[in-house]
N, C-alpha and C positions, 0 to 999 in steps of 0.2 A: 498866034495861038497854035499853029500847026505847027511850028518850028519848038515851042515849049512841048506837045504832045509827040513828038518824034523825040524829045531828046528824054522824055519823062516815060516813057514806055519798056528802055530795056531796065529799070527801075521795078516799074510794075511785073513785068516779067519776072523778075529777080526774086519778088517779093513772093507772088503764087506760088514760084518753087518751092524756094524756103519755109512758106506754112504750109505745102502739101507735103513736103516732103517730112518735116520736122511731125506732122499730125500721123503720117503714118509711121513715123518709126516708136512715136507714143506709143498707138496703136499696137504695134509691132512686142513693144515690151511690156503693156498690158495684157493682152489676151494669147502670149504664146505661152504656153508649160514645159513645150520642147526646148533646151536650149541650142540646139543645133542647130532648128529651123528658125529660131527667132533670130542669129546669128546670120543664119544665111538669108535672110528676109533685108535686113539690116544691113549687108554688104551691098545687097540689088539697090534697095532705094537710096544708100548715101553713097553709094560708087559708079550710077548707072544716071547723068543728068536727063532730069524733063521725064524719061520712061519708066524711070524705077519704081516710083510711088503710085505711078497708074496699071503697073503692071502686078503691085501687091493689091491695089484696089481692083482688081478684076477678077485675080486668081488667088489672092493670100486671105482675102476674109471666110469667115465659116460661117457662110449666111442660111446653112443646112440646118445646123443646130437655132440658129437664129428663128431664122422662118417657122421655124416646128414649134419653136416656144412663144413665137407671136400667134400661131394658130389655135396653140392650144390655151393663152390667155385668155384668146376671147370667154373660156368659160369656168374661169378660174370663181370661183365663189357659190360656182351652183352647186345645191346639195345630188351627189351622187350615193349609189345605194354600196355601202360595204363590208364586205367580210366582217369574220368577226376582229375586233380592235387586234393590233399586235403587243405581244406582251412585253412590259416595261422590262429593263437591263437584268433583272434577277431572275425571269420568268423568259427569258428570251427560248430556251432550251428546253422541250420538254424532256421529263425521267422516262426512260427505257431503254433497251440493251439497243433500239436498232440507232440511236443518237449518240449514244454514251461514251462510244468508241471513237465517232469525229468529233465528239461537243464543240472543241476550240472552231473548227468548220464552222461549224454552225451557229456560233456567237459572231465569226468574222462576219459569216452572214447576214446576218439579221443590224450589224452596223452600217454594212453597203446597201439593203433595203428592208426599214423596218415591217415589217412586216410578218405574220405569226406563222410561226409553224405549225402545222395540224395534223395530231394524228388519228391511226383507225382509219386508214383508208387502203383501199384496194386497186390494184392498176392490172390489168391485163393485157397482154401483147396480140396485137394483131398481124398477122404477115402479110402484107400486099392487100392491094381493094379485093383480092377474091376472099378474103375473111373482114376487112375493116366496112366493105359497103353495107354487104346483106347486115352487118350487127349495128350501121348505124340506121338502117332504113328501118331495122326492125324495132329500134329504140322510139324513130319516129312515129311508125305505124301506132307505137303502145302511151305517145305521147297526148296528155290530158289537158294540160295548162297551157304548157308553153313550148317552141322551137328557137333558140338561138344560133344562129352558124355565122362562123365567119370564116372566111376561106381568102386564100389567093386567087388561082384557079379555079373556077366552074366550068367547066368545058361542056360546049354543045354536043353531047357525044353518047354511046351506051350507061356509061359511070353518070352523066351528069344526068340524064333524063332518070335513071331510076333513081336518085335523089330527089328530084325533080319530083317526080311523079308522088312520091312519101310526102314531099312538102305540102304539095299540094290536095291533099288525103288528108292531110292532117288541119287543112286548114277548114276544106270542107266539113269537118266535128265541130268548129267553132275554137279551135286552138290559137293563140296565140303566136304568129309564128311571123318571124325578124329575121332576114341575111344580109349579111354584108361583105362585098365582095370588091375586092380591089380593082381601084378606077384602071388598074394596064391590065392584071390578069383578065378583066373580065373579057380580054380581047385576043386570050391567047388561043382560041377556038374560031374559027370560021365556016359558016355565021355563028355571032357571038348568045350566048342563052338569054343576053336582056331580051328581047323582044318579046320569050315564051314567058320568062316572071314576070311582065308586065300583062302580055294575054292573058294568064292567069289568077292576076290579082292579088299575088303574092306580095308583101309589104317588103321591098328588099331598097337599098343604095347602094350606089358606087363610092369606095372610099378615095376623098382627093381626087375626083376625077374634073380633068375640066382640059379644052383643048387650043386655053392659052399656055405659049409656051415660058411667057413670065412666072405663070404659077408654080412653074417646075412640077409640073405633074407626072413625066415618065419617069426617069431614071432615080428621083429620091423619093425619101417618106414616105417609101409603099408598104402598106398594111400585108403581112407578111406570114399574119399567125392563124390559126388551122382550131379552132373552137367549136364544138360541137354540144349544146348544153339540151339536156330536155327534163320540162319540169322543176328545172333548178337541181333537180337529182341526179344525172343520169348523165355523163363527161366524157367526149371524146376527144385528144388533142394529139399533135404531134407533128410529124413532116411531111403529110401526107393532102396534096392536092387532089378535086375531082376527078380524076380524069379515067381515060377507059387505057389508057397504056400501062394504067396500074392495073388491071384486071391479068393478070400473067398467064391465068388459065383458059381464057379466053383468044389466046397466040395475038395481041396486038401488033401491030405494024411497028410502033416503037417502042418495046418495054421497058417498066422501070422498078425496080425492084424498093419498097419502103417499107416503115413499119408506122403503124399508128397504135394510138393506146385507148382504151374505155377504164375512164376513173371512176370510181364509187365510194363517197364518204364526205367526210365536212371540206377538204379539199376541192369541191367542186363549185363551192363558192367564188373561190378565186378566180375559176375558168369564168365562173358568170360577172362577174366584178369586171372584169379585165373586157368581157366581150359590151356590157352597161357600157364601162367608160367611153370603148371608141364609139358605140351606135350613138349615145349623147351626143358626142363631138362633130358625128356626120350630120345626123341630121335635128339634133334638139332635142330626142325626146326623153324623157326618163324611166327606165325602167326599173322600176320596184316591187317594193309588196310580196307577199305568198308566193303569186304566181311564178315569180322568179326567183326570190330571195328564201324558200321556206328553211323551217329547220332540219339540220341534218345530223343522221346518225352513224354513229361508228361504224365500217363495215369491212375491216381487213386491220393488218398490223403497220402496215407503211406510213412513216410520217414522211410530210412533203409540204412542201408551196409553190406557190405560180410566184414566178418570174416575171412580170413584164417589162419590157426596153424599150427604147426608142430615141430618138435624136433630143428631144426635149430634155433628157435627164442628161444632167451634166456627167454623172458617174453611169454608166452602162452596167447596169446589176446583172447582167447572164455573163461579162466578160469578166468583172470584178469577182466570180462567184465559181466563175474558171481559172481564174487567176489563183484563188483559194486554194481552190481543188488542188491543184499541180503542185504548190506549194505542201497541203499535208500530205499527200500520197507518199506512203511506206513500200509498198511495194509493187503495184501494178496499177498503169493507167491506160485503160483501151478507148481510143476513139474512133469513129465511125464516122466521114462528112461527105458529101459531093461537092465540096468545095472549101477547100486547104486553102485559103492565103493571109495566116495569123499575121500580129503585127507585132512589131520585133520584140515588145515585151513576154507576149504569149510564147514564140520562140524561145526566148533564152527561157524560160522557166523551164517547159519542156524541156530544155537541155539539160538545166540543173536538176531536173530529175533523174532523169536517164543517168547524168552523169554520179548524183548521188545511189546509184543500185536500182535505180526504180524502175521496172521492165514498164516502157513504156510502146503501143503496137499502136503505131497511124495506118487506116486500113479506108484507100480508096478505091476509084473506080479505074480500072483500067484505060478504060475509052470515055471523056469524059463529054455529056452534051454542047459542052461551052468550052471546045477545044481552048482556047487564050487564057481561060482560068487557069486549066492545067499548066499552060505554057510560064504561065507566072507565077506558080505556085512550086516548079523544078527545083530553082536556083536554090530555095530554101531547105527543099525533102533535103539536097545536099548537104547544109550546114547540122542538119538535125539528126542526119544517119552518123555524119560526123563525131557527134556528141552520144552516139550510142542509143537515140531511139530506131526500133526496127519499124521500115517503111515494109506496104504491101499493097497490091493491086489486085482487085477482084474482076476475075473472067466477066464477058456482059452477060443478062441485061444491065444496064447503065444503073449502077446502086444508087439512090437518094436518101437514104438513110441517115439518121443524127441522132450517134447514140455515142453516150460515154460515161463510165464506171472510173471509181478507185477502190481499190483494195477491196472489191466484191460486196461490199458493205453501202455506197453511195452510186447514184447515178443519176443521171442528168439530159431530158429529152424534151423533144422541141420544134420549133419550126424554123430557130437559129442556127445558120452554118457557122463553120471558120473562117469566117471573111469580114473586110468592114464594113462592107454591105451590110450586112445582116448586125454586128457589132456595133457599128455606127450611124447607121443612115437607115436602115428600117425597122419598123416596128415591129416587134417578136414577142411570143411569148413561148416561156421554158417552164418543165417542172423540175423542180431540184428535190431529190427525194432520198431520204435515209431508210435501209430497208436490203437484208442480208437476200429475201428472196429475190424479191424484184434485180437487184444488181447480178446475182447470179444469173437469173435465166436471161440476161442482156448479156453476161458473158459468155454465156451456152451459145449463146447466135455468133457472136464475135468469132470467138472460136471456132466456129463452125466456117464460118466465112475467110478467115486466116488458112483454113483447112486445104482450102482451094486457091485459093491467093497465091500470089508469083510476089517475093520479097526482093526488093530494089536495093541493092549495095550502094553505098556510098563512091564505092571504086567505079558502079556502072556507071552513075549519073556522071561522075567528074570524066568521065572517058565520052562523052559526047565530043560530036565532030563540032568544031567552031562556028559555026551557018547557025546548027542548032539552039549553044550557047546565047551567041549573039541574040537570037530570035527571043530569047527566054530572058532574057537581061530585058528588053527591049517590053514588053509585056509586065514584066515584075514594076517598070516603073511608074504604072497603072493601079496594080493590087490596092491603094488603099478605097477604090473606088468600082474594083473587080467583086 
């Protein structure tokens, strides 16, 4: 019997190979859309014996997108509250001068996520927490119905207590009042503000927070979007976390320089819709009715929609929608990010714009908080000064800012950076908005910030000493995950 099991073993051996390897390279040619990586996927496990197929089953599946659409199946079927329907293929586009000039924009759009466009609404720019707090505390102060916030960030700090303190004001009227705050941000403050919305009886969760590390709860699927909703009327969104380093007037120890927005009009649906869906998903419950869903009226010329993304959706509608963009832009595209590390599609359009005449201005931070972003994000500003977009860096404080226009006419703002972070792997939400004012006065800021800016040649970056280079190569092969 031993002597048959010894001679029948490198048989069985032979055998596991061959179906583990032959499963992943199935595997391998079902679920890749790259053929590069499928390619080179496909060389590891049938050139590499016994490790190659355990080494794609470790590191080649995309259990990110996986897990987010197992999580969010769990509540596939329950009725959620929403916006108003989007309109069928004939009605995708409303009539008015501020749509008419990108229509095709806007048709690509609404096939990457259907969803309506709505206009008569009004957005207003806020500069820094020293204008965005006092307008949202004072929205809360005036708040009757309802409070929705959902944040990254809540920092134990000056910014967070006087939020803080409005929440809790307003809960005492008898308001209805919900936060939601990101299971890692909520730790980016020490000590962290759970304890005081708990003392205080504030109805708040952690999104995905949990401190199994199976769950994958730090580095992905963090709730990433900046929501502000009061009354169902009254919308504040944009890139702009708690914190008191946003206070600029206040000389913070770390400053950060951002903009947030206060919407007003039927568009504020969406912000509520979007902020519904994830509180559903955190903790169950459904928010509907008046309180939060009432009707809304016209209140500016801007049409717009919310944007929301996330790993669950196979097509990323804020990248798909960027993608657009860069694609109709005639003659000017300005962006604004704290973190540059596109992926190579977004690059080369970029390129082919620039290269087709189209003044395009990437405008970062000089000094950036997450020095390795920057470090991986060099090699690229290279190939894309190359191709004739102009790079710039703005003096500190450390800019945070996520702002970007075409052709003075469209613009696009959000809690989404240029990374795959944010593209891929976390939850965002963006408004995409048509609207000649609104675009301009985001190019009034740009401009203004370009003003000051130190513009980076293609000739500096390529003149890096080799140490540097090395370092920046080294880092870049991180970015889809930076």
């Amino acid at each position: 019997m031993l002597t048959f099991l010894s001679d029948l073993w490198p048989l069985l051996l032979g055998l596991i190979q061959f179906t583990a390897m032959a499963g992943a390279a199935v595997h391998v040619m079902l679920s890749k859309s790259d053929e590069r990586a499928a390619a080179g996927w496909l060389a590891v496990i049938l050139l590499v014996p016994f490790l190659g197929w355990l080494v794609y089953l470790i590191f080649g599946i995309n259990r990110i997108q996986r897990r987010a659409r197992e999580l969010r199946a769990r509540h596939v079927g329950e009725l959620l509250p929403v916006p108003p329907p989007a309109r069928v293929a004939g009605e995708t586009v409303p009539d008015g001068p501020q749509v008419r000039e990108m229509e095709s924009l806007a048709r690509f759009g609404w096939k990457v996520l259907p969803e309506s466009f709505e206009g008569g609404n009004a957005i207003r720019v806020l500069e820094n927490g020293d204008e965005a707090y006092p307008a949202m505390v004072e929205a809360i102060d005036t708040a009757q119905r309802s409070v929705a916030l959902s944040t990254y960030i809540f920092n134990n700090d000056l910014a967070g207590r006087m939020v803080l303190d409005a929440l809790t004001r307003a809960k005492a009227r008898g308001v209805r009042v919900r936060i939601l705050i990101d299971g890692v941000g909520c730790y980016y403050s020490h000590p962290s503000l759970m304890p005081l919305l708990r003392e205080r009886g504030l109805n708040h969760t952690r999104y995905l927070h949990s401190f199994m590390p199976w769950r994958m709860p730090y580095l992905n699927m963090r709730n990433h979007q900046k929501i502000l909703v009061i009354d169902g009327r009254h919308g504040f969104t944009g890139g702009m976390n708690i914190s008191e380093g946003n206070l600029i007037g206040s000389d913070p120890r770390k400053p950060i320089r951002d903009y947030h927005f206060r919407v007003e009009g039927p568009v504020v649906a969406h912000l509520m819709h979007t902020f519904a869906h994830e509180w559903n998903f955190a903790t169950g419950e459904l928010l509907d009715g008046p309180d939060w869903f009432p009707e809304l009226e016209e209140a500016g010329e801007i049409t717009a929609r919310g944007l929301p993304a996330g790993p669950d959706m196979g097509m990323n509608p804020i990248r798909w929608t960027l993608l657009g963009a860069l694609s109709e832009a005639r003659h000017c595209i300005r962006i604004v990010t704290p973190y540059f590390v596109p992926d190579q599609t977004l690059r080369t359009n970029l390129s082919l714009a620039a290269m087709r005449g189209v003044k395009v201005d990437i405008v970062l931070p000089e000094t950036n908080n997450l020095p390795f972003v920057d470090w991986a994000a060099t090699p690229q500003l290279e190939w894309l000064a190359r191709a004739g977009c102009r790079i710039w860096k703005t003096p500190g404080p450390f800019e945070h800012s996520k702002l970007m226009t075409v052709d003075r006419l469209w613009s696009m703002l959000g809690s989404a950076n240029w990374d795959g972070r944010s593209l891929r792997l976390n939850f965002e939400f963006n408004l995409e908005c048509y609207g000649a004012s609104l675009a301009s006065r985001i190019d009034d800021i740009i401009e203004h910030k370009i003003a000051s800016a130190r513009p980076v040649s293609g000739k500096e970056l390529a003149a890096r000493p080799i140490s540097i280079k090395l370092r920046d190569a080294f880092f870049r092969l991180g970015s889809p995950y930076l």
